[in-house]
C-alpha positions, 0 to 999 in steps of 0.5 A, a space after each residue: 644190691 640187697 632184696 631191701 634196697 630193690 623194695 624200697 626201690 620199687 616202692 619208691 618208683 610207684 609213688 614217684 608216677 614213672 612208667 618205666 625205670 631201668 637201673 644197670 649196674 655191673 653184675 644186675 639189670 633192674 627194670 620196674 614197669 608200672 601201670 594203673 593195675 600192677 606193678 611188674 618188675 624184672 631182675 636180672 643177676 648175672 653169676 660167676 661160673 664155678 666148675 664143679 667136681 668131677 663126680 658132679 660133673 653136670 652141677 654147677 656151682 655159683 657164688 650165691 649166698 649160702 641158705 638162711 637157717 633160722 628158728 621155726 618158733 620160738 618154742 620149737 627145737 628145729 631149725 628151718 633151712 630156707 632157699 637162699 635162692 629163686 629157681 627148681 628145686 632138686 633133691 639129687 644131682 640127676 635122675 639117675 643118683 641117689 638124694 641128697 638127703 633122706 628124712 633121718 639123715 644126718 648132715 654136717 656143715 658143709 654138706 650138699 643138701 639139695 640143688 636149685 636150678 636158676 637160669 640154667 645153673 645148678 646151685 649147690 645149697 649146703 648146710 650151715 647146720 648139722 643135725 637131723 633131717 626131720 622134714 622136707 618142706 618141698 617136692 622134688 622138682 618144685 619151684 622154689 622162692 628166696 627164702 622159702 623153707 626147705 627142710 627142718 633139721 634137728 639140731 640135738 
């Protein structure tokens, strides 16, 4: 189930008048509670455990999606990499280890940029893009929402 399905599904349930509706599926729970202030909604996603590398051996990876990259502007050259993810946003695997990746840095596909924790699990989000590094968009240990921007890379 997509973020589109889950709004229009929320969206739906508002207009419908129901106070409560739980939808369960194989790997998600969705439960959207409404009232005459808010509606709250609660999602659930269970990931499948990967083990990660020896030298990160407190990361875990998981089968999320990888990070949406997509223009800035228009008229703008750089390539902004957003969060494929809702969680904690690191730039190093732990207090003691060095960033990921500093302004100035140069990446290729494939390498780790960062980490975002998310109910307990440490994601791995690599880049789709090589480049530069020109910006990062978020403090270390800040929480992050999906699609939210997070570093701004120079593709030339």
């Amino acid at each position: 189930m997509d973020i589109k399905e889950i709004q229009n599904l929320i969206k739906f349930v508002a207009k419908s008048g129901a106070s409560e509706v739980k939808l369960e599926m194989e790997d998600i729970k969705i439960t959207i509670k409404t009232g005459t202030e808010k509606t709250e909604t609660t999602i659930v996603q269970a990931a499948p455990y990967v083990s990660a590398p020896s030298s990160l051996a407190p990361i875990a990876s998981t089968a999320s999606p990888d990070p949406v990259v997509v223009k800035a502007d228009d008229d703008s050259k750089y390539l902004v990499v957003k969060s494929p993810i809702i969680g904690t946003f690191y730039r190093k695997s732990s207090p003691d280890k060095p960033n990921f990746v500093e302004v100035g840095s140069e990446i290729n596909v494939g390498d780790t940029v960062c980490v975002i924790e998310a109910m307990k699990l440490f994601n791995e989000i690599e880049s789709e893009v090589s480049g530069k590094i020109v910006k990062v968009l978020v403090d270390d240990s800040s929480p992050v929402e999906y699609d939210q921007p997070l570093f701004l890379v120079d593709p030339s």
